[in-house]
C-alpha positions as CSV (number, residue, x, y, z in Angstrom):
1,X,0.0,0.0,0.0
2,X,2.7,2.3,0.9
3,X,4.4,1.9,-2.3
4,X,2.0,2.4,-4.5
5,X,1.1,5.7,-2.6
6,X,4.7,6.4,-3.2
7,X,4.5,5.3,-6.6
8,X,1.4,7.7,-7.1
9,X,3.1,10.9,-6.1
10,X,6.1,10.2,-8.1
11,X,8.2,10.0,-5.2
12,X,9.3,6.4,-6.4
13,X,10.3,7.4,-9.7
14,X,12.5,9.6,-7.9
15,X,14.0,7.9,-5.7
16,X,15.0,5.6,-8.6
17,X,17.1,8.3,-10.0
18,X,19.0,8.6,-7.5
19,X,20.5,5.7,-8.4
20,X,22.3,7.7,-11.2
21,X,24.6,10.0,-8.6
22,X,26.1,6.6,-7.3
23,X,26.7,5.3,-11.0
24,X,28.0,8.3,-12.3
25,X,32.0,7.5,-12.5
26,X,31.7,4.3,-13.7
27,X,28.9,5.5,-16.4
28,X,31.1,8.7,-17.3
29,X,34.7,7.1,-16.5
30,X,38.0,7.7,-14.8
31,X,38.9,10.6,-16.3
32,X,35.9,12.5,-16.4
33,X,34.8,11.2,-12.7
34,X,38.0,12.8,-11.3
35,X,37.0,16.3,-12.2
36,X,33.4,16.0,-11.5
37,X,30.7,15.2,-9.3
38,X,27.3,14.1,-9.6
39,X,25.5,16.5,-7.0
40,X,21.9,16.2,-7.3
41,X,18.8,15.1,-9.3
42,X,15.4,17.8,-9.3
43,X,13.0,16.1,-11.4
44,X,14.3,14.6,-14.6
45,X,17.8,17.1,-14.0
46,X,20.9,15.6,-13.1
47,X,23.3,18.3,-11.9
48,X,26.5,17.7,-11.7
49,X,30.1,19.6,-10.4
50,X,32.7,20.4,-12.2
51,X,36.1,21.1,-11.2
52,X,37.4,24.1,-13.5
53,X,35.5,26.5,-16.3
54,X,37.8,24.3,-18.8
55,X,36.8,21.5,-18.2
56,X,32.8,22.8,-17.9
57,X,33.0,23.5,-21.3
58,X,34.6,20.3,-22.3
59,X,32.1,18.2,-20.1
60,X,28.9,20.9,-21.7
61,X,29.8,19.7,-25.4
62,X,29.8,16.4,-24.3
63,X,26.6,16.4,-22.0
64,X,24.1,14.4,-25.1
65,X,26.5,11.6,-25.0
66,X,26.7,11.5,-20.8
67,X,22.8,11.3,-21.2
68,X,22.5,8.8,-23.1
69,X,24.9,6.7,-21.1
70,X,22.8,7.9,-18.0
71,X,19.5,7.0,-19.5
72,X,20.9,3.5,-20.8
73,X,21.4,2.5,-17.1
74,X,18.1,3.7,-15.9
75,X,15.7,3.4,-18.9
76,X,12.7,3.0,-16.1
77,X,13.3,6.7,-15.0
78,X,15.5,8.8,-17.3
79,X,17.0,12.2,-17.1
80,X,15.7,15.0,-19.6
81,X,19.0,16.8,-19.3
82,X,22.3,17.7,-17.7
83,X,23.4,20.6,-16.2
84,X,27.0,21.2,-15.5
85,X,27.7,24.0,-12.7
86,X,31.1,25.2,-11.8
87,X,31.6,23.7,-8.4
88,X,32.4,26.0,-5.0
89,X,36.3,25.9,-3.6
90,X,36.9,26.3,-0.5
């Protein structure tokens, strides 16, 4: 019962996604996973860190084929996009 009320307000589906932010350096690889970091997921947007400006626009010509690799793990719930933000140093 309590899952399907879940299920009914979407909060499943979400959930699901999460899924993604653990996935991420294995989906993305080494390289990639060493200068970024999968942050958060609002809705169907997967936002994820970036170490330097350079490589944010690198990563932001690259983001259709990081989608589709996200969206091949998790058909069941996938992303409508990916936002690359420049991430906060401390």
């Amino acid at each position: 019962m309590l899952s399907g009320v879940l299920e009914d307000a979407g909060v499943l589906r979400q959930f699901e996604r999460l899924g993604v932010l653990e996935a991420w350096p294995e989906l993305v690889g080494e390289r990639v996973a060493d200068v970024t970091h999968a942050r958060s997921v609002e809705d169907t947007t997967l936002v994820v860190e970036v170490r330097s400006s350079a490589w944010l626009m690198e990563l932001d010509m690259m983001k259709g084929d990081f989608l589709q690799r996200v969206n091949q793990h998790a058909p069941e719930t996938p992303m409508d996009r990916i936002v690359f933000v420049l991430a906060e140093t401390e």
